[in-house]
DSSP file (Angstrom, degrees, kcal/mol; ACC not computed):
  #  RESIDUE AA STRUCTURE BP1 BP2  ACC     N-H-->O    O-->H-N    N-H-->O    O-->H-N    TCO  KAPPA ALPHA  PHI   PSI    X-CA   Y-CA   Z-CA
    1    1 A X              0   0    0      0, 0.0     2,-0.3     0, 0.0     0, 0.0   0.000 360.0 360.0 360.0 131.0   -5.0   26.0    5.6
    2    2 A X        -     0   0    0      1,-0.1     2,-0.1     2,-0.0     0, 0.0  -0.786 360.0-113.5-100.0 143.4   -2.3   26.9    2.8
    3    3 A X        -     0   0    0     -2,-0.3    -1,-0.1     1,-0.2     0, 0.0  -0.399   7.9-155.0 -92.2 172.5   -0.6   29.6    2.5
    4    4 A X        +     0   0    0     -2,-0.1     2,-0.2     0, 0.0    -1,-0.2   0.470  68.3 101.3 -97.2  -9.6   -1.0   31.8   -0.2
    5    5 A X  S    S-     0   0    0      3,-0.0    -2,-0.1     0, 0.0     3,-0.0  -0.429  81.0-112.9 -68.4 116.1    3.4   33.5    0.3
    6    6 A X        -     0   0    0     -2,-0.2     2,-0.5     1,-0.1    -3,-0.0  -0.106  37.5 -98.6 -34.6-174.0    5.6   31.7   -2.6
    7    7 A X        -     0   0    0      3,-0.0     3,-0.1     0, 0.0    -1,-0.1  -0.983  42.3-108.0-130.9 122.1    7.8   29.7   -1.0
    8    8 A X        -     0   0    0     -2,-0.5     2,-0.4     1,-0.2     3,-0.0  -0.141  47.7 -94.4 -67.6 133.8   11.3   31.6   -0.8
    9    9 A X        -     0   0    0      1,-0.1     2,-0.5     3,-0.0    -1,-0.2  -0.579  43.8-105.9 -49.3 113.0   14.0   29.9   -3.4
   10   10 A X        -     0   0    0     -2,-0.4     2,-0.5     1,-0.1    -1,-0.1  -0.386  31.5-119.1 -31.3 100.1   16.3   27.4   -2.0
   11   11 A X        -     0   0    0     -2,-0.5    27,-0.1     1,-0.1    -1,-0.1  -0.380  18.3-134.2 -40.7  97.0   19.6   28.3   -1.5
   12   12 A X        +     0   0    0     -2,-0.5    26,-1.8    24,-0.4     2,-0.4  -0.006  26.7 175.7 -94.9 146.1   22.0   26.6   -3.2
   13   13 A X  E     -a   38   0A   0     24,-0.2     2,-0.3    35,-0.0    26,-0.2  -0.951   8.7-162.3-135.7 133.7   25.5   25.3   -1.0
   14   14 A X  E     -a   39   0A   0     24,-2.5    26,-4.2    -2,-0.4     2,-0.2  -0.886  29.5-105.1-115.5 162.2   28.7   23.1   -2.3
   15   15 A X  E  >  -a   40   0A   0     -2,-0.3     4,-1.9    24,-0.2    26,-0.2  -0.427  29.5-110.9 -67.7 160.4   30.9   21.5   -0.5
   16   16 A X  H  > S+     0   0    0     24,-1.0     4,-1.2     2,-0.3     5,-0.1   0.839 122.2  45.6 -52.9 -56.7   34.8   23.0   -0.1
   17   17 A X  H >> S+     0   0    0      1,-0.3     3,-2.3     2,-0.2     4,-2.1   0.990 111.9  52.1 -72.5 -79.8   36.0   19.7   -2.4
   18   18 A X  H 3> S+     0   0    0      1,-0.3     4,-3.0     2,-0.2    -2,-0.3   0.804 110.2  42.8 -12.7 -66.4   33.4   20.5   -4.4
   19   19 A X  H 3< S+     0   0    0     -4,-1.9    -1,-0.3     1,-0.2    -2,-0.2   0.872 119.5  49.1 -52.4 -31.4   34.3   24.6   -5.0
   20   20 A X  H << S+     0   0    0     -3,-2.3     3,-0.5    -4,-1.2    -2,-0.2   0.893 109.0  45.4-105.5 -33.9   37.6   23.6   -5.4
   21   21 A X  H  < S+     0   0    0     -4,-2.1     2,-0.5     1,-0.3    -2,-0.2   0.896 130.8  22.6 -70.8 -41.2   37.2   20.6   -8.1
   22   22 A X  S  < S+     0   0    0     -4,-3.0    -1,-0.3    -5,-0.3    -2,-0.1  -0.774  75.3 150.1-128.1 105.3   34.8   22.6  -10.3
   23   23 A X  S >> S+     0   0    0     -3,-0.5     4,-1.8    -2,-0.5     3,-1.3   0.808  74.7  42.4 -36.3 -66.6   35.3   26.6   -9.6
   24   24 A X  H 3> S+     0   0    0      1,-0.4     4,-2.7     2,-0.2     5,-0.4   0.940 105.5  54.6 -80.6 -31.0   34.4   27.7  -12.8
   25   25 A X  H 34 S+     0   0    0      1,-0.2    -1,-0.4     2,-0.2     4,-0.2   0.577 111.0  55.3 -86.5   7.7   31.7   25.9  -13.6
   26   26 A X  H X> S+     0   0    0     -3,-1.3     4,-2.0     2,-0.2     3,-1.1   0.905 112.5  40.1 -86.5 -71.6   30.4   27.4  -10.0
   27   27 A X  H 3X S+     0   0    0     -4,-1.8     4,-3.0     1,-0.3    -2,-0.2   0.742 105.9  63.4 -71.8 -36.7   30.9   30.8  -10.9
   28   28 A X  H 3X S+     0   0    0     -4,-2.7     4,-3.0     2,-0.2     5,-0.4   0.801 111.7  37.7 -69.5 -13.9   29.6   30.4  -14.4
   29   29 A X  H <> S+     0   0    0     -3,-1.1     4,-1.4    -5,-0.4     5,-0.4   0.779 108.5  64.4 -92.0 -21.6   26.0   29.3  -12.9
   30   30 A X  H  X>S+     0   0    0     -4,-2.0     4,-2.8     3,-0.1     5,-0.7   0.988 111.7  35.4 -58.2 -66.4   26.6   32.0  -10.3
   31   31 A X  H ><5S+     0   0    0     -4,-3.0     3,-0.6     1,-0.2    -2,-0.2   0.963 118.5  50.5 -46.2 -61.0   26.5   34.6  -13.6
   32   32 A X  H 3<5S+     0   0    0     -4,-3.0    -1,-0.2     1,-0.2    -3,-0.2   0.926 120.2  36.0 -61.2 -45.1   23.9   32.8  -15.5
   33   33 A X  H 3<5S-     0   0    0     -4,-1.4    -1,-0.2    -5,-0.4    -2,-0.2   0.803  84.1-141.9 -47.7 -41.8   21.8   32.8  -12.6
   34   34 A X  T <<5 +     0   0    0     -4,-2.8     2,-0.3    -3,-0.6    -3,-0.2   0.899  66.1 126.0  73.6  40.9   22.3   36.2  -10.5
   35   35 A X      < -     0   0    0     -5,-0.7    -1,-0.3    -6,-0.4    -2,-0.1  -0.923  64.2-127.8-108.1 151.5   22.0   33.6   -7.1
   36   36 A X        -     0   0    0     -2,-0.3   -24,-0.4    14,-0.1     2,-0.3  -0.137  19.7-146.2 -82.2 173.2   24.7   33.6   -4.5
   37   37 A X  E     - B   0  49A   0     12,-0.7    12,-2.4   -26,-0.1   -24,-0.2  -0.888  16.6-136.4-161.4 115.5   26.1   29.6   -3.6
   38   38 A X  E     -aB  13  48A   0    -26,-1.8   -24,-2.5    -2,-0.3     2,-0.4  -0.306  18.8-126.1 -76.2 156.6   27.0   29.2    0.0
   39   39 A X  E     -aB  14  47A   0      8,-1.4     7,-0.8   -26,-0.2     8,-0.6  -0.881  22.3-138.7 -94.2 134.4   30.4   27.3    0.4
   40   40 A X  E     +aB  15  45A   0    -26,-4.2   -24,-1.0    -2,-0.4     2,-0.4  -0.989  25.5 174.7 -81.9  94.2   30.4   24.4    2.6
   41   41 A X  E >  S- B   0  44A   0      3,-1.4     3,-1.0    -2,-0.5   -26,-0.1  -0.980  86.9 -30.9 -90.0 118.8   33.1   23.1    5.3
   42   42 A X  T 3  S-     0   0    0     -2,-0.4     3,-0.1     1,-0.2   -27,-0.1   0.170 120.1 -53.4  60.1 -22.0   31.8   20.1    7.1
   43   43 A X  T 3  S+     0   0    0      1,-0.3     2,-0.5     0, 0.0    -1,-0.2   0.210 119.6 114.4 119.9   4.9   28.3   21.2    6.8
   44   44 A X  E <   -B   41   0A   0     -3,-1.0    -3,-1.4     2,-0.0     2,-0.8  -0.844  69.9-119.6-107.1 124.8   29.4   24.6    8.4
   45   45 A X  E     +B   40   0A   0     -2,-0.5    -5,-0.2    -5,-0.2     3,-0.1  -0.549  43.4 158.7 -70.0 112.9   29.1   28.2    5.7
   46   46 A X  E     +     0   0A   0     -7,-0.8     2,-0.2    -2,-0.8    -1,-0.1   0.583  52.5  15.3 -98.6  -0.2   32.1   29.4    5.4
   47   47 A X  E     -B   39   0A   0     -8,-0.6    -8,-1.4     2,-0.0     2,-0.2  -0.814  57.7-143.5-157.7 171.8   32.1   31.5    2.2
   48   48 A X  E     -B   38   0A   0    -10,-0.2     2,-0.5    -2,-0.2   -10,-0.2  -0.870   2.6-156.4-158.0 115.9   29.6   32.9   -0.2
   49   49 A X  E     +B   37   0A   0    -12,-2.4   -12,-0.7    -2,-0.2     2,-0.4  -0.682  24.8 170.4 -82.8 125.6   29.8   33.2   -3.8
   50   50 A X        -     0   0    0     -2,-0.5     2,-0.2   -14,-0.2   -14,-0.1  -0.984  35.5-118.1-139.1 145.9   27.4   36.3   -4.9
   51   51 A X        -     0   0    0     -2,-0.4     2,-0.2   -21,-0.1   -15,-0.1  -0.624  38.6 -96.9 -89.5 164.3   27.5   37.6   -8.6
   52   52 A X        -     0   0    0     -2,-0.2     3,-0.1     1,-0.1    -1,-0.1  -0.454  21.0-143.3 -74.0 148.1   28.6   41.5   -9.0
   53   53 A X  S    S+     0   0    0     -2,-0.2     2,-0.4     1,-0.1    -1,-0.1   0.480  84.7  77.5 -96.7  -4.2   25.4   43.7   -9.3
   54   54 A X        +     0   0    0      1,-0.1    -1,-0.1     2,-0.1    -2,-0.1  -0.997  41.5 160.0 -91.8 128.0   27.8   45.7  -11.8
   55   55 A X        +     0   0    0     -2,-0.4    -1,-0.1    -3,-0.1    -3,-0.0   0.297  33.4 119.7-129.3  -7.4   28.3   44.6  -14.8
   56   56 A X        -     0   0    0      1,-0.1     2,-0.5     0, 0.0    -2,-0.1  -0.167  63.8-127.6-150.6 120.9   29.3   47.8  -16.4
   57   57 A X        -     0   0    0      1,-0.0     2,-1.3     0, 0.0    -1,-0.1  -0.729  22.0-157.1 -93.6 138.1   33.2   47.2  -17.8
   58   58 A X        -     0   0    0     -2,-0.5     2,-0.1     2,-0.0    -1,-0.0  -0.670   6.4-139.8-112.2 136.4   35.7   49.9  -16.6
   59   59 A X        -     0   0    0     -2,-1.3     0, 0.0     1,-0.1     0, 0.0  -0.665   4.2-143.2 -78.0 155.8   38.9   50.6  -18.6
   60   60 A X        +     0   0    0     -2,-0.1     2,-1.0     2,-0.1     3,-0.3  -0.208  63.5 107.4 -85.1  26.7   42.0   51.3  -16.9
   61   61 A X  S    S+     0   0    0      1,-0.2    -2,-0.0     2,-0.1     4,-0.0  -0.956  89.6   7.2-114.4 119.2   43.3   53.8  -19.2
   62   62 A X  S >  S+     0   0    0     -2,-1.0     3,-2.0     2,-0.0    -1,-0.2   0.276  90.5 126.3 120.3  -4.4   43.5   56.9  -18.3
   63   63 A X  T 3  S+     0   0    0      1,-0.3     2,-0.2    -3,-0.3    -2,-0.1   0.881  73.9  47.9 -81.3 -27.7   42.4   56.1  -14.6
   64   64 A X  T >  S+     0   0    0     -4,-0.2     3,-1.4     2,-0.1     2,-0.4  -0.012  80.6 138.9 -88.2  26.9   45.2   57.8  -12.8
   65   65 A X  T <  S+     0   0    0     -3,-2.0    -4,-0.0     1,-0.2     0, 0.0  -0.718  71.8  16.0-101.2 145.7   45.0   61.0  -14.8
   66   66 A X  T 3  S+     0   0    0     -2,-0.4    -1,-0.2     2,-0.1    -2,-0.1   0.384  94.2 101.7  98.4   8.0   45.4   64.1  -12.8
   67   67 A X  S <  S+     0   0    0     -3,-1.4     2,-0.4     2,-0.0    -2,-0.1   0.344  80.2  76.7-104.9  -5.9   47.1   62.3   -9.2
   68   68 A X        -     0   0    0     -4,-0.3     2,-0.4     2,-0.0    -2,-0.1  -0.835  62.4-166.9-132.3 162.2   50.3   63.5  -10.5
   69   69 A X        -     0   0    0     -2,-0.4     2,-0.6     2,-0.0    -2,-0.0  -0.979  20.8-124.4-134.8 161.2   52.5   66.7  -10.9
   70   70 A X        +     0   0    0     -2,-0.4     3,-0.1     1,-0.1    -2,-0.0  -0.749  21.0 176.4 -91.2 104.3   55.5   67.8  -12.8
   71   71 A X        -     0   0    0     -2,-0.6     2,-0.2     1,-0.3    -1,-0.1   0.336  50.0 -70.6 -81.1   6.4   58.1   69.1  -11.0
   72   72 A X  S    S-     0   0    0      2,-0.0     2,-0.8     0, 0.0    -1,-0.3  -0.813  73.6 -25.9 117.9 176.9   60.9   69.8  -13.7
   73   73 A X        -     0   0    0     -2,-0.2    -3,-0.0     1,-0.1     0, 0.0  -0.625  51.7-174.1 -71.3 119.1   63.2   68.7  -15.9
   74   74 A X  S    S+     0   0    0     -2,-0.8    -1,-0.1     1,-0.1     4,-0.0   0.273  85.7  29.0 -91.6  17.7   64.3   65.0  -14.3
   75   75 A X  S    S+     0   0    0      2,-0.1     3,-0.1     3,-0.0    -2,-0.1   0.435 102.8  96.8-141.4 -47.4   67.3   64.1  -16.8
   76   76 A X  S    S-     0   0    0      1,-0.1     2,-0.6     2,-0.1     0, 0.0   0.276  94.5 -86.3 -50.1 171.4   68.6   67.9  -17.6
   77   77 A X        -     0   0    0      1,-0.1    -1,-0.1     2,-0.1    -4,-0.1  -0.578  36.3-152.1 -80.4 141.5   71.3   69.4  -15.8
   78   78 A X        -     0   0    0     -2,-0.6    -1,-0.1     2,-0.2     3,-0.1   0.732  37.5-121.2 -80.8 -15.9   69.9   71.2  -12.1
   79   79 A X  S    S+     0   0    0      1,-0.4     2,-0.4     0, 0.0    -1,-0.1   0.656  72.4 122.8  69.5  18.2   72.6   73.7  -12.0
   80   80 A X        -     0   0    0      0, 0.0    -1,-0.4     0, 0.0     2,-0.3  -0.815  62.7-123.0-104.7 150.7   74.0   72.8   -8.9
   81   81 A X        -     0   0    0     -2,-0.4     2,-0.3    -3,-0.1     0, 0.0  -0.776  17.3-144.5-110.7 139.7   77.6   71.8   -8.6
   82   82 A X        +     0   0    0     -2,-0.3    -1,-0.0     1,-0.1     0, 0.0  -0.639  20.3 177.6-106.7 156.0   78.1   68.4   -7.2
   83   83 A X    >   +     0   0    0     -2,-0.3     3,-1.5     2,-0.0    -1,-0.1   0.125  33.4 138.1-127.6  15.3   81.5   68.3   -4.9
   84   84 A X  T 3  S+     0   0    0      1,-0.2    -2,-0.0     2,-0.1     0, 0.0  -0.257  76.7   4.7 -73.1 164.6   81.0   64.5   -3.8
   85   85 A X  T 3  S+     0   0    0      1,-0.1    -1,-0.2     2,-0.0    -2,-0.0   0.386  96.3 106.4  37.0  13.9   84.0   62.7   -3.8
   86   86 A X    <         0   0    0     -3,-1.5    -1,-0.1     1,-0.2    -2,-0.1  -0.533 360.0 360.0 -96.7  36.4   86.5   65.7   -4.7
   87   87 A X              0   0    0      0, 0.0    -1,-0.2     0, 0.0    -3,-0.0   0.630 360.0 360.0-102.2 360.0   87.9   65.8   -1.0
C-alpha cells in the first residue's frame, strides 16, 4: 500500500572542499532557496548553512543613542591647580 505523506525534501550537503571552493555560490542558493546545506567532513556534518529568517535591514545610525552621559566640559579648564612636578 502507498502512502498517501509527501515525501519530506532532501536535504542538501557539500563537501568541506566543496564549501570552501564555491562559498558564494553556496550561500547564494542558500537565499534563493530559504533551505539550510549541511557541510560535509569525511561524510561526517559538521556545519549547517541556514538562511536568516530576517530579512528586515537595520541601520547602524543612531543605534547607540541614549547609552551615554555627559559629564562636563572635557577640554575647558577644571579649576583645580595642578602641582605635579613643581617639587
Amino acid at each position: 500500500m502507498a502512502s498517501s505523506a509527501k515525501a519530506l525534501p532532501r536535504a542538501e550537503t557539500v563537501s568541506v572542499a566543496d564549501a570552501k571552493s564555491r562559498f558564494s555560490s553556496i550561500l547564494s542558493r542558500v537565499e534563493k532557496r530559504r533551505q539550510p546545506i549541511t557541510v560535509l567532513r569525511r561524510g561526517v556534518p559538521v556545519a549547517k548553512i541556514i538562511p536568516i529568517s530576517e530579512t528586515k535591514l537595520v541601520s547602524g545610525y543612531g543605534w547607540m543613542k541614549g547609552s551615554a552621559r555627559e559629564l562636563g566640559d572635557i577640554v575647558g579648564p577644571t579649576g583645580e591647580e595642578w602641582t605635579a612636578g613643581d617639587e
